[in-house]
N, C-alpha and C positions, 0 to 999 in steps of 0.2 A: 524366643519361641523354641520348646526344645523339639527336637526330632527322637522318634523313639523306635527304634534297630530291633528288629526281632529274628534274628539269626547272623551270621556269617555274611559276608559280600562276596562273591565272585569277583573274580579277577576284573572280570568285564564289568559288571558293576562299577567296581573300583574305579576302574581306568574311566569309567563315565562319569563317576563321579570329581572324578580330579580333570579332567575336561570341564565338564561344566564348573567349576571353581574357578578354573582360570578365564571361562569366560565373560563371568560376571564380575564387571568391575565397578566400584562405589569410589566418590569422591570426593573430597572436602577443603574446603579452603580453610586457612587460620583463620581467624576473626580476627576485625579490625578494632581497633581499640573503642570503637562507639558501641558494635557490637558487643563491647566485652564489658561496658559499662552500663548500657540499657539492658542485655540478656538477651536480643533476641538473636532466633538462628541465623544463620549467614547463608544467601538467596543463590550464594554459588555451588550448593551442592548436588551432583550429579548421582544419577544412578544408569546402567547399564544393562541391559534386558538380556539375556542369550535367543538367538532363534530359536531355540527350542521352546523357551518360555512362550514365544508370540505363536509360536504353533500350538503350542496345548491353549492359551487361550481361544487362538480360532475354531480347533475342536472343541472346546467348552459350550462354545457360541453356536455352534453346529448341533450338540447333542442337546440344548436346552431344547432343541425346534422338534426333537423326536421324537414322536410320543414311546410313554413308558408302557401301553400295551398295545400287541397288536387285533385293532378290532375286526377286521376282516376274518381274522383265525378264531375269533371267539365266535363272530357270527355262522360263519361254519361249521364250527362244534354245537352251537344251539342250535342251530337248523336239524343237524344229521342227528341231534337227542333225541327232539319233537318229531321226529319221521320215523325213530326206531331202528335207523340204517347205522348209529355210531357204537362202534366193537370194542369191548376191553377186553386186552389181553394179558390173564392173571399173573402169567408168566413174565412176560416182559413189568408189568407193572412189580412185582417183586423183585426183579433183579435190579429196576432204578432206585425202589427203598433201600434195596442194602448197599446199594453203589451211593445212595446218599449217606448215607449213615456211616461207611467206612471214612469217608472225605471227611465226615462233622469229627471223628473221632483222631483222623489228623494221620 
């Protein structure tokens, strides 16, 4: 599976990164010579999770439950449209266009 690097590592990066290397460790027996004569793999081999792994899974499992919009906030904004009571302000709404559009431009 390759990994694909889009800039420089920081130090701390780094040093995260060579921590979690050493924490993950894989393992594997010889195969026995019946093994080596039928092909198949050999049932002794191990793998080794790091805690950090088992935490981004449980945050995984956490953020599947979340929804991805909040409806309370939309019903709010439809409500205060349909009353006439909800304000745009031009100003602010032009300076998040160009605060987006500086970010898209990198």
């Amino acid at each position: 599976m390759p990994i694909e690097m889009t800039g420089p590592l920081s130090a701390q990066q780094n040093r995260n990164s060579t921590e979690e290397a050493k924490a993950v460790s894989v393992g594997r027996t010889q195969p026995t010579a019946a093994q080596q004569d039928n092909g198949r793999p050999s049932s002794a081999d191990t793998v080794t999770v790091t805690d950090i792994a088992n935490q981004l899974s449980a945050l995984d499992k956490k953020l599947q439950n979340v929804p991805v919009v909040d409806v309370q906030r939309i019903e709010q904004i439809r409500n205060a449209i349909d009353s006439g009571s909800y304000k745009i302000d031009p100003e602010q709404t032009a300076d998040k266009l160009v605060e987006f559009e500086l970010a898209m431009d990198g």
